[in-house]
C-alpha positions in Angstrom: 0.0 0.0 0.0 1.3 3.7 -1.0 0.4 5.9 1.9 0.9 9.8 1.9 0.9 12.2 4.7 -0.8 15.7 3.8 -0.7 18.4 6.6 -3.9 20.7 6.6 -1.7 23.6 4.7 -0.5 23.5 1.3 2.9 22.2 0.8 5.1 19.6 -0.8 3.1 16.1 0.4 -0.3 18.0 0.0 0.4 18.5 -4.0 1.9 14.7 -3.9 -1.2 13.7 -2.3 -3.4 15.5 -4.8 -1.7 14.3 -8.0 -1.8 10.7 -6.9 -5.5 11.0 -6.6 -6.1 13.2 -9.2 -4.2 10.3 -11.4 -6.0 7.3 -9.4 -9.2 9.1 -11.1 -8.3 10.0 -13.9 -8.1 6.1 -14.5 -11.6 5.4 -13.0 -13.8 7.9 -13.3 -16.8 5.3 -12.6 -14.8 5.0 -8.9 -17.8 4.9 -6.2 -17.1 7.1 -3.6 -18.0 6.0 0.5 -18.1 8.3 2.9 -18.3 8.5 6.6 -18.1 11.0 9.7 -14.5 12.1 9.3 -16.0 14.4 6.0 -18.4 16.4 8.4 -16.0 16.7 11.4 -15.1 20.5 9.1 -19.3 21.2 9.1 -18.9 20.8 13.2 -20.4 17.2 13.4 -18.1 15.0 15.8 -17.5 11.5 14.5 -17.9 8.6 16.7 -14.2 6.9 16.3 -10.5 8.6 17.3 -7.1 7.5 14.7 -6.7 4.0 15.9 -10.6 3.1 14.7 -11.8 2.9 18.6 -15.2 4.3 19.4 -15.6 7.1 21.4 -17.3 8.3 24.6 -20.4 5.8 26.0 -22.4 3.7 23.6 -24.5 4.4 21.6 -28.0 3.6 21.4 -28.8 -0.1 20.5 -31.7 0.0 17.8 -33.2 -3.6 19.8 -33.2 -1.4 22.9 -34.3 1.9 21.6 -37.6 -0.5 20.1 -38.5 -2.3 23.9 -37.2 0.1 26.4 -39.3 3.7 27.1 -36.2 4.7 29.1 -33.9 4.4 26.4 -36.2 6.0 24.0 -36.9 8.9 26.5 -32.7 9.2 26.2 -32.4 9.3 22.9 -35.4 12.2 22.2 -34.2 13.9 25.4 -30.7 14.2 24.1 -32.0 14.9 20.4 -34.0 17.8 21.3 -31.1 19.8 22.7 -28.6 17.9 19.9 -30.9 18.4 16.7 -30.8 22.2 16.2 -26.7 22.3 15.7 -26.6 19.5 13.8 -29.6 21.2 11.3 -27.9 24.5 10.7 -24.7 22.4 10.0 -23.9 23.7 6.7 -21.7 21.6 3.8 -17.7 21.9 3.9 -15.6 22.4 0.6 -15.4 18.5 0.6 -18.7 17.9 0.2 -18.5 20.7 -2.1 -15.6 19.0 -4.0 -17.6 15.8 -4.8 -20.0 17.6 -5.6 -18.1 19.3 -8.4 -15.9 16.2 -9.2 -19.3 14.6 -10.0 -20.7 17.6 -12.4 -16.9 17.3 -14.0 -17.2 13.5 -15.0 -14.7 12.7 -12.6 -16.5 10.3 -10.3 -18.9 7.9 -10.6 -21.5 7.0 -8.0 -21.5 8.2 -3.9 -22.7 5.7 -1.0 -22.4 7.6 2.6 -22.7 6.0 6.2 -23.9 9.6 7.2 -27.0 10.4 8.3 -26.7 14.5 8.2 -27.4 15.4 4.6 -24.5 17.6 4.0 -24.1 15.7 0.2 -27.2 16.5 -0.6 -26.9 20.0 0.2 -24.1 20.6 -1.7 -25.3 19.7 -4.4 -24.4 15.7 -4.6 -27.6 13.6 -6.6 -28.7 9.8 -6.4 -26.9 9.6 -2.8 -27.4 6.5 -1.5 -28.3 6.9 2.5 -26.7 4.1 4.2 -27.9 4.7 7.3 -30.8 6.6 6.6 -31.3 10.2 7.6 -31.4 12.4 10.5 -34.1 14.7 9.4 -37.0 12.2 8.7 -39.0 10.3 11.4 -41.1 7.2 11.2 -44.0 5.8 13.4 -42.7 2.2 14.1 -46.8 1.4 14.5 -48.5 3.2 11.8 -45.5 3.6 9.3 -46.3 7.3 9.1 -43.8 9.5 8.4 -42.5 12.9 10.0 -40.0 15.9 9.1 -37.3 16.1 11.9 -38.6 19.7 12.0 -42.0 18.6 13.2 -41.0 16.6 15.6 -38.9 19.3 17.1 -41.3 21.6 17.5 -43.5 18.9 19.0 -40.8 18.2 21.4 -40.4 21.8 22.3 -44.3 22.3 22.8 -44.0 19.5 25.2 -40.7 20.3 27.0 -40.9 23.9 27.5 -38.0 22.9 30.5 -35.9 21.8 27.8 -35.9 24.7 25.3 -32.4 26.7 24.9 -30.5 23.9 26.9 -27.0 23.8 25.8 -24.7 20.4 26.2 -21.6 18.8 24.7 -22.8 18.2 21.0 -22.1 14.4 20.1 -22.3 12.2 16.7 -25.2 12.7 14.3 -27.5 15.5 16.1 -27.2 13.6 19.9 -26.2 15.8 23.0 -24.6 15.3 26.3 -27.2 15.6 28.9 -27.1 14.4 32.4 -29.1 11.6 34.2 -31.1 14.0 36.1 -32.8 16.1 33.1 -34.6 13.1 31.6 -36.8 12.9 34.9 -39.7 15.3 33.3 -38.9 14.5 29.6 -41.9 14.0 27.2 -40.9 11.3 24.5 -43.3 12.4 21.3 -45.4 10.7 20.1 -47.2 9.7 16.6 -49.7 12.3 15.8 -51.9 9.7 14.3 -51.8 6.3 16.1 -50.0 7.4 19.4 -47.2 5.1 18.4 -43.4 4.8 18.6 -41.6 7.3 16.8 -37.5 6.8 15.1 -35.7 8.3 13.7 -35.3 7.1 10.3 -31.8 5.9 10.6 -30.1 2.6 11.2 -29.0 2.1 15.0 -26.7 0.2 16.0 -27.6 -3.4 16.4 -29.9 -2.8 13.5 -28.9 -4.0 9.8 -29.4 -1.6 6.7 -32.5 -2.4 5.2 -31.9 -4.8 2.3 -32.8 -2.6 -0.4 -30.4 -0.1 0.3 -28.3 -2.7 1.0 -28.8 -3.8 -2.3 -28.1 -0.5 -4.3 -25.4 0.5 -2.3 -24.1 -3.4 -3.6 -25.2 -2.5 -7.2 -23.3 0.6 -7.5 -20.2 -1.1 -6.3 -20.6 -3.9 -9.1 -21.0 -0.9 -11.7 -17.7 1.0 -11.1 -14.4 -0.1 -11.3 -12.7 1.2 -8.5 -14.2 2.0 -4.5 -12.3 5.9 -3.1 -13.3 5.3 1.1 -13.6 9.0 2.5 -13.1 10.0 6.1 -14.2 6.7 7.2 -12.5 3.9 9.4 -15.1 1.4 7.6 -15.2 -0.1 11.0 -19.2 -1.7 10.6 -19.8 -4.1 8.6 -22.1 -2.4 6.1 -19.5 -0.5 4.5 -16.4 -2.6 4.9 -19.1 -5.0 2.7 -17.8 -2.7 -0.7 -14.3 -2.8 0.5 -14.3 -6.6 0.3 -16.8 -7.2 -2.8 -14.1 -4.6 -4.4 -11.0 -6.5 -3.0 -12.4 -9.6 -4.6 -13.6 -8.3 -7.6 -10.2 -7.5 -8.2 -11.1 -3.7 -8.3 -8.8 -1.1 -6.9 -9.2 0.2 -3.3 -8.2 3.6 -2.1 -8.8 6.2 1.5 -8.5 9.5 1.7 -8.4 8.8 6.1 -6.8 10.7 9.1 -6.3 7.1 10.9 -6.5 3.5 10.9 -9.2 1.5 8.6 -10.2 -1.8 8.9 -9.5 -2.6 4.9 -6.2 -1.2 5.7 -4.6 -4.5 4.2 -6.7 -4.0 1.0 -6.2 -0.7 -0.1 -3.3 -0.2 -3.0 -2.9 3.8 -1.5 -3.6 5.7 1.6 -3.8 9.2 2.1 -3.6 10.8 5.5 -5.3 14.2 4.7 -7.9 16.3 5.7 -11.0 16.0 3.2 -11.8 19.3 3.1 -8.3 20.7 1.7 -7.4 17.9 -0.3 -10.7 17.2 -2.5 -11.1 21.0 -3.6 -7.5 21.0 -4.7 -7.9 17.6 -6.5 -11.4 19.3 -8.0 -9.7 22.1 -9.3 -6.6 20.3 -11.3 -9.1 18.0 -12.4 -11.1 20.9 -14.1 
């Protein structure tokens, strides 16, 4: 594996970096792109894993127990009512940006993201497959009904005046650090039309990615010929899935990751640089 170190400024191993990715795509221009966390840590979204690929801070919550337990789905809304607003003005980085434009250019083929924020699509990314779903839709696990993240904010607000303009540690994908104690009074919301359970519509973990996204996510890795991972440790098993159906399709594998990955051993180069300063640059001599 070739792997090059690009500090944040521009300088001799940031313009090596960006010619050997500019070059890996100039020869596949079908490459489908993956994306994780590490390209919204510049939009102000932590990511849930440090350099060495080891999660962070307490678990997170189990979609099995999130389903059975009103305590843990009490936590979760609690922590997403004071968590949701940041995360909602988060606004799209110059790497988002970049693919965006790389895209428009011809120079990439298909994009397949583990996150949940939207930031692609805001920038102007199209036919993004979701992964993990997305933050800013709800679903009634009863009724099936559906909700903007919007709505139910405002319905958590109406019911949780106590709660309105607390501020707390912002964590991974809209959730907040709140203590024990604040969750006493909390009103979980509720469907508006069968009283029901509401989700987010994302996958937790413990949960699998439902199987036709699953499926397209597969199906764009068949079409291309080479798999680009970006600011992801593909640590879960639903994305380190393209890494190995492109490791034994014999298709190249390249990261653009500040730390470890778990297809470390299958990628032909490795580039330890910052999304967000390295894409636009790759963008631009690509134009």
């Amino acid at each position: 594996m070739h792997t090059i170190t690009s500090s944040s400024p521009p300088c001799a191993s940031h313009g090596e970096a960006a010619e050997q990715l500019a070059h890996f795509l100039q020869r596949h221009p079908d490459v489908l792109l993956l994306t994780g966390a590490g390209i919204s840590t510049a939009s102000g979204i932590p990511d849930y894993r440090d350099t060495d690929g080891v999660r962070r801070g307490n678990a997170p919550v189990q979609g099995p127990d999130f389903r059975r337990q009103p305590a843990v789905q009490r936590r979760y809304w609690a922590r997403s009512m004071v968590g949701y607003p940041a995360l909602s003005r988060a606004q799209a980085n110059p790497g988002h940006l970049a693919i965006a434009q790389l895209a428009q250019q011809g120079s990439i083929g298909s994009l397949v993201t583990q996150n949940v924020d939207g930031l692609h699509q805001q920038a102007g990314s199209v036919d993004v497959t979701e992964l993990h779903g997305s933050i800013h839709a709800v679903v009634c696990l009863d009724c099936h009904a559906h909700y903007a993240r919007r709505t139910v904010q405002d319905m958590l607000e109406y019911d949780n005046p106590q709660m309105v303009g607390t501020t707390a540690t912002p964590a991974p994908d809209g959730d907040a650090l709140l203590e024990p104690g604040q969750l006493a009074s909390f009103t979980v919301p509720r469907c508006l039309h069968c009283g029901g359970t509401l989700k987010p519509d994302v996958v937790f973990f413990g949960d699998g990615v439902p199987a036709a996204c699953a499926a397209e996510a597969a199906h764009k890795m068949r079409d291309a010929s080479a798999l680009l991972v970006i600011g992801s440790s593909v640590m879960v098993y639903s994305s380190f899935r393209l890494c190995r159906m492109a490791a034994e399709a014999g298709k190249p594998l390249a990261a653009i990751n500040l730390g470890k990955t778990r297809a470390d051993d299958l990628l032909g180069l490795k580039i330890a640089a910052p999304a967000q300063t390295l894409l636009p640059t790759v963008a631009a001599m690509l134009a």
